[in-house]
Backbone as JSON Lines, residues from 0, in Angstrom:
{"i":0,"aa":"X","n":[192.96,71.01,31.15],"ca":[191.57,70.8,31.3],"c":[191.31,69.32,31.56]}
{"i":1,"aa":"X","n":[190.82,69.2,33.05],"ca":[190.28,67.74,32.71],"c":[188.54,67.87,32.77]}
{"i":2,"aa":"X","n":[188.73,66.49,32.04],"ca":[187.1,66.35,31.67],"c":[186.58,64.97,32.6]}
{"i":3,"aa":"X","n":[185.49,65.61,33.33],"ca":[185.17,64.72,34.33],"c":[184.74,63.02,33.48]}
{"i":4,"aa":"X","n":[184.74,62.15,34.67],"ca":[184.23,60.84,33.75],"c":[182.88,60.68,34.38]}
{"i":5,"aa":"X","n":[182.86,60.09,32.91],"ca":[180.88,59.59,33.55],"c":[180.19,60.32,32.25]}
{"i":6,"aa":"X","n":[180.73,61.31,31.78],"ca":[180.07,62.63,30.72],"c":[180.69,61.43,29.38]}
{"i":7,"aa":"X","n":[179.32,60.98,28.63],"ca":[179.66,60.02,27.57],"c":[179.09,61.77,26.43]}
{"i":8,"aa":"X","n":[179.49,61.5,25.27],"ca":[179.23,62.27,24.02],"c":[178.81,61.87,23.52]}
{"i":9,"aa":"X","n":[178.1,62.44,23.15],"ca":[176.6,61.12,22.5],"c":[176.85,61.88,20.86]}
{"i":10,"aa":"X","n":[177.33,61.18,19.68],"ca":[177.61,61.72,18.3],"c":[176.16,62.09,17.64]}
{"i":11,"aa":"X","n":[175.8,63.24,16.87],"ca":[174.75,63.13,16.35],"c":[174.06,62.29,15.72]}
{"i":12,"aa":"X","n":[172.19,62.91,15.55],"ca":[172.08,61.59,15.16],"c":[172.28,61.34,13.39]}
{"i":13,"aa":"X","n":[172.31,59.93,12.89],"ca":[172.93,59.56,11.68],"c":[171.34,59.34,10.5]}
{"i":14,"aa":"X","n":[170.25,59.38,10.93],"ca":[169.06,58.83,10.33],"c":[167.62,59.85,10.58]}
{"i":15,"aa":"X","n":[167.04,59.27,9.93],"ca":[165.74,60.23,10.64],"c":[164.47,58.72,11.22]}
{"i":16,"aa":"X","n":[163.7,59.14,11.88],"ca":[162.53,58.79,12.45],"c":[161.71,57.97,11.56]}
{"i":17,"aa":"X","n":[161.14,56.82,12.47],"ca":[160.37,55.99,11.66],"c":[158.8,57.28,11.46]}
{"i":18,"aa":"X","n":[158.93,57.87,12.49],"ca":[157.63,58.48,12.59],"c":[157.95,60.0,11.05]}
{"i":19,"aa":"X","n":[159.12,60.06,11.11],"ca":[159.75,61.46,9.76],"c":[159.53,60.98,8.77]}
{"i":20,"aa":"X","n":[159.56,59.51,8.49],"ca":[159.63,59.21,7.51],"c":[158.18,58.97,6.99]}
{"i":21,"aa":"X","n":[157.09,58.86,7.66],"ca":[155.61,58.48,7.4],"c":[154.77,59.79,7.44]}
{"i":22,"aa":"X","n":[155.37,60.93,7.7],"ca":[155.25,61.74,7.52],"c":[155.58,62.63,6.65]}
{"i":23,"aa":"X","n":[156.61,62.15,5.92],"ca":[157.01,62.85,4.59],"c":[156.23,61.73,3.48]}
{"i":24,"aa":"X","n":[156.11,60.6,3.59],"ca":[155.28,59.87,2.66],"c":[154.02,60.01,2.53]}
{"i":25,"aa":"X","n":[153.28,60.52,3.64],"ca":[152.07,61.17,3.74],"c":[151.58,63.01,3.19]}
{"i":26,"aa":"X","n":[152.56,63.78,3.57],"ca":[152.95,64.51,2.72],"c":[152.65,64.86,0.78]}
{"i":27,"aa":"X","n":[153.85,63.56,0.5],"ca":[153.93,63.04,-0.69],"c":[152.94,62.31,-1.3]}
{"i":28,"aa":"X","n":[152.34,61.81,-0.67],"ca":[151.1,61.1,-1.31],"c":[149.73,62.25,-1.47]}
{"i":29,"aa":"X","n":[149.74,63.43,-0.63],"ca":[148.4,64.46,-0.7],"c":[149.41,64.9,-2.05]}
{"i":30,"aa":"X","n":[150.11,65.48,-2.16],"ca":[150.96,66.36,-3.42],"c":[150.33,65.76,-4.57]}
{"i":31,"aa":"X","n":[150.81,63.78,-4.65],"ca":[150.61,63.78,-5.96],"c":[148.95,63.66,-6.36]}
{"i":32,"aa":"X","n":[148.14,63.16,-5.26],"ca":[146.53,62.89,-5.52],"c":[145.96,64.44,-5.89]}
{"i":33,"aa":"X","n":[146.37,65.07,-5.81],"ca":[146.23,66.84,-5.89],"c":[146.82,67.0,-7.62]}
{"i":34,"aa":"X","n":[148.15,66.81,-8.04],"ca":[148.39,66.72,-9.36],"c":[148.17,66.24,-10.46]}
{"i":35,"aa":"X","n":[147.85,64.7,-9.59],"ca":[147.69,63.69,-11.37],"c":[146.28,64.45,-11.89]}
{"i":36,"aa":"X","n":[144.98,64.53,-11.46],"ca":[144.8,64.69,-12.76],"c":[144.17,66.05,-13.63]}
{"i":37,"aa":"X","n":[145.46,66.88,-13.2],"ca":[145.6,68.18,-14.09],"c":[146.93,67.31,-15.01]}
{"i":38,"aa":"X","n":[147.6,66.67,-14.15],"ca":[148.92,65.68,-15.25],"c":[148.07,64.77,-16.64]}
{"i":39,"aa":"X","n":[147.07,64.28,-16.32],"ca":[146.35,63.74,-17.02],"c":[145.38,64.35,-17.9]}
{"i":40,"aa":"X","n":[144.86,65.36,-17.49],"ca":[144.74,66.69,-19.3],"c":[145.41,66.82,-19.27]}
{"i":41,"aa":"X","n":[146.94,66.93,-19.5],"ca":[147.78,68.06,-20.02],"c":[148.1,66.69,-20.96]}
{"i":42,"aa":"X","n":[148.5,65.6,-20.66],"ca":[148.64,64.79,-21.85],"c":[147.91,64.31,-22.35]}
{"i":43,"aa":"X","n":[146.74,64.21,-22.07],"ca":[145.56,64.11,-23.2],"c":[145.75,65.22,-23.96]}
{"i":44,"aa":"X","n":[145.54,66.33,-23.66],"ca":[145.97,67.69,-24.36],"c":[146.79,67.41,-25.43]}
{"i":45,"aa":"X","n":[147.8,67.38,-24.85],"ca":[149.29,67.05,-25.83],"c":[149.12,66.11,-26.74]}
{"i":46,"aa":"X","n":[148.14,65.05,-26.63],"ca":[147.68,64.25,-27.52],"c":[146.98,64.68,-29.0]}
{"i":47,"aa":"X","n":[146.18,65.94,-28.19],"ca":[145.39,66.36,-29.46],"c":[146.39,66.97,-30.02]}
{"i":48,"aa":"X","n":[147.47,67.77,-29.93],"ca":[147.82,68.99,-30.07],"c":[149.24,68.0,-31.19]}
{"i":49,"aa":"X","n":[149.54,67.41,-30.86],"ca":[150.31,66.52,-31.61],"c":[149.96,65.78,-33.02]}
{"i":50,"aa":"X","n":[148.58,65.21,-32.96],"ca":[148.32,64.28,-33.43],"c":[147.87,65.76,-34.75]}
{"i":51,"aa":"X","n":[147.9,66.79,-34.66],"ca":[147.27,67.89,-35.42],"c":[148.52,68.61,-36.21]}
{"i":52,"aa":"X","n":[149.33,68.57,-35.79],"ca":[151.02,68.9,-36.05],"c":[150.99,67.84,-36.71]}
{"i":53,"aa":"X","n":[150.79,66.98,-36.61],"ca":[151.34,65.2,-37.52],"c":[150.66,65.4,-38.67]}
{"i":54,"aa":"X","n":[148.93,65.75,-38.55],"ca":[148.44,65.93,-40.09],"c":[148.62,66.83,-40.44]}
{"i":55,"aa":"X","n":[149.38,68.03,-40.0],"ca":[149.83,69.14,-41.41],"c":[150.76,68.7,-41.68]}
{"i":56,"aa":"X","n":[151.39,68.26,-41.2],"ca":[153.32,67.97,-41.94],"c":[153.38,67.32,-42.36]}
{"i":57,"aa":"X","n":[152.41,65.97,-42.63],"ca":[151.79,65.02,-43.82],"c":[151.14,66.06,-45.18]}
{"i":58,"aa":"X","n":[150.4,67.04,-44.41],"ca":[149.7,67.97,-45.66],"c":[150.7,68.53,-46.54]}
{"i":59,"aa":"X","n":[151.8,69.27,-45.96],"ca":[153.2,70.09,-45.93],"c":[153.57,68.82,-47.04]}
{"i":60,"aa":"X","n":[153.57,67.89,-46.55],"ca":[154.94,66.76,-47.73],"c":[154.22,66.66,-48.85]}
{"i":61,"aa":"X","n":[152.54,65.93,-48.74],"ca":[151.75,66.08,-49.84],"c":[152.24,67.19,-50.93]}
{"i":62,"aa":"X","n":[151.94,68.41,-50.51],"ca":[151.72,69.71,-51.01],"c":[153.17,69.6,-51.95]}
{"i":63,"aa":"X","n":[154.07,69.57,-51.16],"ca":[155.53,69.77,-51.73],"c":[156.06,68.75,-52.6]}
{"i":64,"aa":"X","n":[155.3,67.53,-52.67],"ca":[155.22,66.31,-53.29],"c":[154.88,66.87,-54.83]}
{"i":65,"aa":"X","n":[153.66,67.06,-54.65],"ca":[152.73,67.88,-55.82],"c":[153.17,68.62,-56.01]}
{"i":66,"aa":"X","n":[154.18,70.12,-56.34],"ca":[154.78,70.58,-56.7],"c":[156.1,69.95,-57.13]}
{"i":67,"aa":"X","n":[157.14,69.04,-56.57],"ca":[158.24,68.89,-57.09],"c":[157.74,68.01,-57.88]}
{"i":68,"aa":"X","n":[157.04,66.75,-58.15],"ca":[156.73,65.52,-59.17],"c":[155.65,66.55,-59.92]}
{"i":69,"aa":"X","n":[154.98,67.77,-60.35],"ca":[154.65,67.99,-61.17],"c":[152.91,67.34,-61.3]}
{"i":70,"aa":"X","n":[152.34,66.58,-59.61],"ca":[151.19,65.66,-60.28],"c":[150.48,66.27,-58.69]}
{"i":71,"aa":"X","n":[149.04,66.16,-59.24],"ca":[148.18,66.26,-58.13],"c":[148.34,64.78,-56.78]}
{"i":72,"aa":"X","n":[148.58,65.9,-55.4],"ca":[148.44,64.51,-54.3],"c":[147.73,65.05,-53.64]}
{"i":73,"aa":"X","n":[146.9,63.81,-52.96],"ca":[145.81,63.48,-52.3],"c":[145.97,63.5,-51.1]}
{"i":74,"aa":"X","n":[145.55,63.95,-49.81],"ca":[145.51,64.44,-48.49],"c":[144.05,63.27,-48.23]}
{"i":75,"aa":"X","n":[144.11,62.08,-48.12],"ca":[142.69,61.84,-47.37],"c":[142.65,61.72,-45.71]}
{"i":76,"aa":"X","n":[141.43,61.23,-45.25],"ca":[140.93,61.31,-43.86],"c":[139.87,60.1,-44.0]}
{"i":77,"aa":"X","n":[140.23,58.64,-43.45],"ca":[139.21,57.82,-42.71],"c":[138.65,58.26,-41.81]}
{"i":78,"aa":"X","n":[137.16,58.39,-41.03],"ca":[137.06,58.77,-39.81],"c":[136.88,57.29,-39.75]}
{"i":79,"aa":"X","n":[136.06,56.74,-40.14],"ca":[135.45,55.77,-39.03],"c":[136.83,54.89,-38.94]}
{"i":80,"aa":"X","n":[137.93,54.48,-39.65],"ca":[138.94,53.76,-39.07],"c":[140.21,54.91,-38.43]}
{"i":81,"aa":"X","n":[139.86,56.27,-38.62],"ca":[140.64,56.8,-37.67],"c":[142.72,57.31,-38.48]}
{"i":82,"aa":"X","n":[142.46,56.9,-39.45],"ca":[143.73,56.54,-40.44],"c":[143.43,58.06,-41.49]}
{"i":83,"aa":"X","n":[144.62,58.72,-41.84],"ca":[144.79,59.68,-42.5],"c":[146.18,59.3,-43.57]}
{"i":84,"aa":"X","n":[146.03,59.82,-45.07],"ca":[147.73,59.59,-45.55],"c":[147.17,60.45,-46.74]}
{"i":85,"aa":"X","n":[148.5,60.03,-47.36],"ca":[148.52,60.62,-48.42],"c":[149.41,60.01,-50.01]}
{"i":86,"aa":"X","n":[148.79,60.41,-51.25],"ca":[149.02,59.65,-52.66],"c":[148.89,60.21,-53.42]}
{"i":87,"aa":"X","n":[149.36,59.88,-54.52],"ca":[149.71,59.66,-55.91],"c":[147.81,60.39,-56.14]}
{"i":88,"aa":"X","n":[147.25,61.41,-56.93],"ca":[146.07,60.81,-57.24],"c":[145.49,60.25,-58.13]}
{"i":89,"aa":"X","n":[146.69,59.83,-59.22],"ca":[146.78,58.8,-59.89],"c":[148.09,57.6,-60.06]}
{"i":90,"aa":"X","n":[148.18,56.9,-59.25],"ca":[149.67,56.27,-59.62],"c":[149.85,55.69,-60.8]}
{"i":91,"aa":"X","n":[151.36,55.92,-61.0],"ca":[151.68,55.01,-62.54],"c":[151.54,53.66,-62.63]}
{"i":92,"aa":"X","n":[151.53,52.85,-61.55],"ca":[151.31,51.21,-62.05],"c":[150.32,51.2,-61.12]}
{"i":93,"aa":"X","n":[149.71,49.82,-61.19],"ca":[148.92,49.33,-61.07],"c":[149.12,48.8,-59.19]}
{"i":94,"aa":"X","n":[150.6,48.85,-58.94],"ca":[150.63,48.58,-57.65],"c":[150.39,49.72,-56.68]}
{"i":95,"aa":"X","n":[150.21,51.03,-57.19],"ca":[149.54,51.84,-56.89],"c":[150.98,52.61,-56.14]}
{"i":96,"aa":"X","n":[150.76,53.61,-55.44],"ca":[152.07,54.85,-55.47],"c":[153.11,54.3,-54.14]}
{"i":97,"aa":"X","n":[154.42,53.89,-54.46],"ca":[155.3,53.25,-53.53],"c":[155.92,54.49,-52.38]}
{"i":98,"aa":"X","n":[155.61,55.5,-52.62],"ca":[156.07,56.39,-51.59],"c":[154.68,57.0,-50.95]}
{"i":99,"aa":"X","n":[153.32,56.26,-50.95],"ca":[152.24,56.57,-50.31],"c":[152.24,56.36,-48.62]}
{"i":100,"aa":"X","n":[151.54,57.2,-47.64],"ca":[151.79,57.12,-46.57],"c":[150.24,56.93,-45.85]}
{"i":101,"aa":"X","n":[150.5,56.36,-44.88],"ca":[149.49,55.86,-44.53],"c":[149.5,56.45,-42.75]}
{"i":102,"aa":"X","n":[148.85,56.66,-42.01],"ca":[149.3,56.93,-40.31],"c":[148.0,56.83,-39.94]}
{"i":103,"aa":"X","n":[148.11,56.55,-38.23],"ca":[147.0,55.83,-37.73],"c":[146.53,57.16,-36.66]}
{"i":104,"aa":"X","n":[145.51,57.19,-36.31],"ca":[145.42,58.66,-35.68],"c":[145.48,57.73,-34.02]}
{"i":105,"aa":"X","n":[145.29,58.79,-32.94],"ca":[145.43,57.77,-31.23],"c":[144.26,57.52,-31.06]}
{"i":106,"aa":"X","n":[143.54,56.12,-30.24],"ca":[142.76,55.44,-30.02],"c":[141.55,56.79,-29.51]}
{"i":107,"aa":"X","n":[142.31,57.58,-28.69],"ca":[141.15,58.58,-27.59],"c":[140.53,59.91,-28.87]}
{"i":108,"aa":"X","n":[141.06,60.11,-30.18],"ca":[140.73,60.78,-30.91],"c":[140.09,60.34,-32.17]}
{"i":109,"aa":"X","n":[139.21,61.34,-32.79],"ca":[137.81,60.9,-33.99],"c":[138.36,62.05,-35.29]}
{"i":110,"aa":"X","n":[137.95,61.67,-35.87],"ca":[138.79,62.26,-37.62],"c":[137.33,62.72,-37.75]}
{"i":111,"aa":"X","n":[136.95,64.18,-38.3],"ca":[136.05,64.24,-39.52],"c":[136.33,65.81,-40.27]}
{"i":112,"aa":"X","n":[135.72,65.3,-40.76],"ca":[135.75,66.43,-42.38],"c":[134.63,67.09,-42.75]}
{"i":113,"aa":"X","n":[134.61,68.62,-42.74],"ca":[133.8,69.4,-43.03],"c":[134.13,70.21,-44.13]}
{"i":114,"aa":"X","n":[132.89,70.02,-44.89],"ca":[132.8,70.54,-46.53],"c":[132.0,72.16,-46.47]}
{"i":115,"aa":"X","n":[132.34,72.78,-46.61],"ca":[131.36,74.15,-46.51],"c":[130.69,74.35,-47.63]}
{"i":116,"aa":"X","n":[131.31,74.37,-48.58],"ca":[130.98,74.87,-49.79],"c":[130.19,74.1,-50.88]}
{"i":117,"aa":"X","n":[129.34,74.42,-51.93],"ca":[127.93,73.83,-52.34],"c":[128.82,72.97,-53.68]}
{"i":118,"aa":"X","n":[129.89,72.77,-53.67],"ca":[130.56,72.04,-54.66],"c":[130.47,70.66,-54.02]}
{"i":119,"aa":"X","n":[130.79,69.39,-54.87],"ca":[131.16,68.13,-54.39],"c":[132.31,68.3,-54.11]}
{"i":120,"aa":"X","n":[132.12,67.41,-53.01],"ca":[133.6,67.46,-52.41],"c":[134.58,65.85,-52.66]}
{"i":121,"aa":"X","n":[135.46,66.28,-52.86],"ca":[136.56,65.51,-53.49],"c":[136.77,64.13,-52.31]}
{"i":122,"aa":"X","n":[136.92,63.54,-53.19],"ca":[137.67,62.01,-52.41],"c":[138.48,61.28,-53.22]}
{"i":123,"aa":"X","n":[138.75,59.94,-52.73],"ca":[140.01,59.61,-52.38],"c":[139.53,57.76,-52.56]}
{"i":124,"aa":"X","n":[139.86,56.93,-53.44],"ca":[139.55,55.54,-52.88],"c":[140.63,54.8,-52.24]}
{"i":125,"aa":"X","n":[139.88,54.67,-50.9],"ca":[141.25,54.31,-49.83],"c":[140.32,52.46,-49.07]}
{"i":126,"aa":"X","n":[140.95,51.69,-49.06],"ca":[140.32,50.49,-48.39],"c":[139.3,50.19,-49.06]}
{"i":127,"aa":"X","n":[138.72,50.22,-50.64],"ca":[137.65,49.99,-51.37],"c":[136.51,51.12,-51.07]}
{"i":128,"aa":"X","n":[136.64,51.91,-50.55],"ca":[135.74,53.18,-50.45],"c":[135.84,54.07,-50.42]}
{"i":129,"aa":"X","n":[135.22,55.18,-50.98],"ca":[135.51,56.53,-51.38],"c":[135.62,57.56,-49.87]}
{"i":130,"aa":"X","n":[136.74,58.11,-49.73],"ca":[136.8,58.85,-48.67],"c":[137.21,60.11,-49.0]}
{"i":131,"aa":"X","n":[136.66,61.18,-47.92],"ca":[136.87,62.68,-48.13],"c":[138.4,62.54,-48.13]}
{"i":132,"aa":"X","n":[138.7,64.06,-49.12],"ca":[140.6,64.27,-49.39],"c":[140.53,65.58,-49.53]}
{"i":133,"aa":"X","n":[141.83,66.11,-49.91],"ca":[142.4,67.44,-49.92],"c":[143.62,66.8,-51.15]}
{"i":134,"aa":"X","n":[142.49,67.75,-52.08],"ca":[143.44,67.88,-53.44],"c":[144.53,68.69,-53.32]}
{"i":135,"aa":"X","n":[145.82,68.75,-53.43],"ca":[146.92,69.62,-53.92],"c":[147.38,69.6,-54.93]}
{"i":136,"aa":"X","n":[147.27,70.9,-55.97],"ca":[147.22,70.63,-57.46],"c":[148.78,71.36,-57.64]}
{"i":137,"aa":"X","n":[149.33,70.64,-58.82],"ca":[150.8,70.99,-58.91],"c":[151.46,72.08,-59.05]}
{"i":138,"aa":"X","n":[150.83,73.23,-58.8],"ca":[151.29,74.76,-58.38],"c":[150.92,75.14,-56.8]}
{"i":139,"aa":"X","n":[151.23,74.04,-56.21],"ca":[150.77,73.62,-54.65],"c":[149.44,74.03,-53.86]}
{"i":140,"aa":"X","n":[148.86,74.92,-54.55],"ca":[147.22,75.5,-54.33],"c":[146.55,74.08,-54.06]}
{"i":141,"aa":"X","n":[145.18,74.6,-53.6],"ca":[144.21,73.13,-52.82],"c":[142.99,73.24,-54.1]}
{"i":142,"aa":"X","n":[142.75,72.98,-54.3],"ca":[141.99,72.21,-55.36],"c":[140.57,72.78,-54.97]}
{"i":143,"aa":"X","n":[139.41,73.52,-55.32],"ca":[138.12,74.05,-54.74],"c":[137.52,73.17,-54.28]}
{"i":144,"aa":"X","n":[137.4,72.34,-54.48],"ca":[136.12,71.14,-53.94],"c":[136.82,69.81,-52.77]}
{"i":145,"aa":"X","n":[137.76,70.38,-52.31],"ca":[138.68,70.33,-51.49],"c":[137.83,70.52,-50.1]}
{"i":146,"aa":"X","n":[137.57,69.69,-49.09],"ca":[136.84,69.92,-47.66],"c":[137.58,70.94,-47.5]}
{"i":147,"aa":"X","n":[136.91,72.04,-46.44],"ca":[137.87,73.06,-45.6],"c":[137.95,73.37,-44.47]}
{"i":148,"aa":"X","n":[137.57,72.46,-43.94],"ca":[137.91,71.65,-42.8],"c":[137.89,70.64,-42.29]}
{"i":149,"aa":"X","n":[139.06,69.52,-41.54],"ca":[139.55,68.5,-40.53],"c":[138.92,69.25,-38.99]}
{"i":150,"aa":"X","n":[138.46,68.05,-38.71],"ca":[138.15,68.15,-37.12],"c":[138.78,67.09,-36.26]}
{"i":151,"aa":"X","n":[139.28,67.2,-35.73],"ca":[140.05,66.1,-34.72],"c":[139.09,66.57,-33.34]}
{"i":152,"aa":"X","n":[138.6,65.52,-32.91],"ca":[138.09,65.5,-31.49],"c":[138.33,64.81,-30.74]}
{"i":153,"aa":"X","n":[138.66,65.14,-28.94],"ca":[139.52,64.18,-28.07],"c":[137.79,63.51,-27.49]}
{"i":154,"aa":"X","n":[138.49,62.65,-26.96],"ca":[137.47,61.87,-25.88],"c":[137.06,63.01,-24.71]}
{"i":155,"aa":"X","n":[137.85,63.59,-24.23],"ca":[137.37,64.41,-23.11],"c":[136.48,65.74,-23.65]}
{"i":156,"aa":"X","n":[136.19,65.67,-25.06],"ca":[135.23,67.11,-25.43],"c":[136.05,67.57,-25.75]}
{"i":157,"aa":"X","n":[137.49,68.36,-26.25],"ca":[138.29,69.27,-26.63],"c":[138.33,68.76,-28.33]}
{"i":158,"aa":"X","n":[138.53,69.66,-29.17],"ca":[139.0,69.71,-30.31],"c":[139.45,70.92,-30.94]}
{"i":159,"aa":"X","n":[140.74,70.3,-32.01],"ca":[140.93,71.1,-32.39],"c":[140.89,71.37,-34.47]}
{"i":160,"aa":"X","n":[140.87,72.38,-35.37],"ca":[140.52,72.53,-36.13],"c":[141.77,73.04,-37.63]}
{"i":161,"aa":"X","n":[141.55,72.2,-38.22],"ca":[142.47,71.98,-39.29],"c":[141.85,72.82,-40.57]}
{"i":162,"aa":"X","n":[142.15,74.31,-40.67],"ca":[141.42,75.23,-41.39],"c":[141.93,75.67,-42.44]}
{"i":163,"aa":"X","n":[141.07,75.71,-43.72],"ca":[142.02,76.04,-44.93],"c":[142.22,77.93,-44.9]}
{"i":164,"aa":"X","n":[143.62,77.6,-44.91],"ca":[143.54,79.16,-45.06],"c":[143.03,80.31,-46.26]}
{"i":165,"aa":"X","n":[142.65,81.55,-45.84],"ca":[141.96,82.31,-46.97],"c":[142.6,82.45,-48.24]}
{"i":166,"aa":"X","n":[144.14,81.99,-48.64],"ca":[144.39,82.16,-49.74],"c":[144.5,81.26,-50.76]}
{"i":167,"aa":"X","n":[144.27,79.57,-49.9],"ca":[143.8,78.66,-50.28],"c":[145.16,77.75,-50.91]}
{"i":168,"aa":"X","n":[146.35,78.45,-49.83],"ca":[147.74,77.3,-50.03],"c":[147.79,76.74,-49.21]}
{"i":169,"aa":"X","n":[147.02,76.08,-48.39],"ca":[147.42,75.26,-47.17],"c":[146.44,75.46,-46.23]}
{"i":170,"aa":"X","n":[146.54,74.78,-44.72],"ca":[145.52,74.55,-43.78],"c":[146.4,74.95,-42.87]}
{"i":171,"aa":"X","n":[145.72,75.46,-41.74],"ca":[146.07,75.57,-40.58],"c":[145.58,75.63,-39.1]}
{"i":172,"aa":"X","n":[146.23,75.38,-38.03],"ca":[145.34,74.75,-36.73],"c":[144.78,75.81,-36.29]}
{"i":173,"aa":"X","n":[143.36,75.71,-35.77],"ca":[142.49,76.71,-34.93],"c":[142.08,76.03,-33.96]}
{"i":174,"aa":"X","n":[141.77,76.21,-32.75],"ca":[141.06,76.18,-31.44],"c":[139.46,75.76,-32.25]}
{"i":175,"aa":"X","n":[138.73,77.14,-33.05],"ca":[137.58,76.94,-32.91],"c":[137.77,76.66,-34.96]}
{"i":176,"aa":"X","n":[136.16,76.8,-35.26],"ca":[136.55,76.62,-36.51],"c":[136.26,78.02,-37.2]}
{"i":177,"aa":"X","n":[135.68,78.89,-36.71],"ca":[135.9,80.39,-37.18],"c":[136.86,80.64,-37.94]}
């Protein structure tokens, strides 16, 4: 076989197009202006939904606190500084309870506390002022005059609801407060 001359082989090509390439970046740029901000509730979302998991499992240690030490602990709620923990509700010294916890809630979310019931409702002196709490008395039960419900509310209008349950051992998360 001969192969005539003059016939060059031109190797494929190795790259793509200045014009392929501004076209897949254009592409890429409608995709993400279309996503972010359903991306942006979902972690605001996740914000609430977290920060609500964080104050039961603070409630959870309280509770279990107060049963293994034998002494009532205190579940409070700052709203206006946004800060939730939990204590001793009486400590033995004067420096007050060394395994007390303190946590800061996220900037985009509001703390409050709803009392239903025609009893006074229990508090807590936290920062020189009396703040709503959640008694756990040392057979781990919640104490009657105990709020019975936490409200966490996001900035975007969503909240969710920190509800004492009907048998009155603990709280748990609801959507609404029903």
């Amino acid at each position: 076989m001969i192969l005539a001359t003059g016939q060059n082989k031109r190797p494929g090509r190795g790259g793509f197009t200045l014009i392929e390439m501004i076209m897949v970046m254009t592409l890429l740029v409608v995709l993400i202006s279309m996503i972010a901000p359903n991306l942006s509730g979902f972690i605001r979302g996740r914000a609430l939904d977290s920060e609500a998991r964080r104050m039961i499992a603070l409630m959870h240690a309280a509770q279990s606190r107060a049963v293994s030490e034998g002494m009532p602990m205190m579940f409070w709620v700052d709203g206006k500084s946004g800060q939730y923990g939990m204590a001793e509700e009486t400590p033995p010294t004067a420096a007050g309870d060394p395994k007390a916890e303190v946590l800061q809630a996220a900037d985009n979310l509001q703390l409050s506390v709803v009392n239903v019931g025609v009893n006074a409702m229990t508090t807590f002196k936290y920062a020189g002022a009396n703040v709503p709490a959640i008694r756990f008395l040392a057979d781990g039960s919640v104490d009657e005059d105990s709020p019975h419900m936490v409200r966490i509310d996001s900035a975007d209008g969503t909240s969710l609801w920190l509800t004492e349950t009907k048998i009155r051992t603990g709280y748990e998360v609801q959507d609404t407060a029903n």
